[in-house]
C-alpha positions as CSV (number, residue, x, y, z in Angstrom):
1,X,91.3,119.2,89.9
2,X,89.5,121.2,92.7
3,X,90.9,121.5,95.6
4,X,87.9,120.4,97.3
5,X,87.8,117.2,95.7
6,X,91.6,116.0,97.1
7,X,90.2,114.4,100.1
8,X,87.5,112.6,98.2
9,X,90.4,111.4,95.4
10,X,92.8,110.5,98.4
11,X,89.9,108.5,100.1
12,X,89.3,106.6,97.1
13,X,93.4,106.0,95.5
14,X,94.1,105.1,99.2
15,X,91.1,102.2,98.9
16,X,92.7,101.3,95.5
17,X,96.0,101.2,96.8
18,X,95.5,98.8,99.8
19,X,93.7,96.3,97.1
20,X,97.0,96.3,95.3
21,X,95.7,98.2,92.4
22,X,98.7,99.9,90.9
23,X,97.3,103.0,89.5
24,X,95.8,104.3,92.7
25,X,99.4,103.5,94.9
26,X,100.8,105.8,91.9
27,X,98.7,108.3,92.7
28,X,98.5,108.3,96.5
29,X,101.9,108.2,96.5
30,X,101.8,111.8,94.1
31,X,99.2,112.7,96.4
32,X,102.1,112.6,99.4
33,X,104.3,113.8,97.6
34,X,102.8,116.5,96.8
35,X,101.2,117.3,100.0
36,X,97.2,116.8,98.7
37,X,94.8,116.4,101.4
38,X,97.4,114.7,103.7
39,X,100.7,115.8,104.9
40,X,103.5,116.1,102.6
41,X,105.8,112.6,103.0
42,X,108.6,111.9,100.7
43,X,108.4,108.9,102.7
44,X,105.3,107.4,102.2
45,X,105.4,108.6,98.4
46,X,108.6,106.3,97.9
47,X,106.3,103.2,99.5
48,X,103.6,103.2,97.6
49,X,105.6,104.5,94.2
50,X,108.0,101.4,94.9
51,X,104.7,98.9,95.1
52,X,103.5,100.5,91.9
53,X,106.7,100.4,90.3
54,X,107.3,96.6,91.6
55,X,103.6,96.0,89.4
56,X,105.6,98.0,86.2
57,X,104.0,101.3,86.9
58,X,106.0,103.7,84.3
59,X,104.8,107.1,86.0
60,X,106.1,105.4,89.7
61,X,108.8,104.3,88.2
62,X,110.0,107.4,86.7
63,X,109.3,109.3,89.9
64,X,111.3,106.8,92.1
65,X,114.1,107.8,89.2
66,X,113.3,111.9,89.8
67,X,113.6,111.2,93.1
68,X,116.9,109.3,93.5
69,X,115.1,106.1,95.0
């Protein structure tokens, strides 16, 4: 993806996410992981991969697993 399109794609998984739609906490939390358009936070990755994973997200799920949570 474009660089310049992160902070459009965090806007919108972040609007996802607070619905409760698991697909866009899974990415949002890749998207703090991984530091794209927001400030790198292991932390705030392992909440929202956790509320993805708790809605049988396999990609969350496998990343709490990489990352010992």
């Amino acid at each position: 993806m474009d660089q310049k399109k992160y902070p459009e794609a965090f806007k919108y998984n972040a609007f996802a996410a607070q619905r409760g739609n698991a697909y866009g906490q899974g990415q949002l939390g890749y998207m703090y992981e991984a530091g794209l358009a927001t400030r790198k936070s292991i932390d705030s990755a392992v909440k929202w991969y956790r509320l993805a994973a708790q809605q049988g997200d396999p990609y969350s799920i496998s990343r709490l697993k990489e990352l010992g949570k």
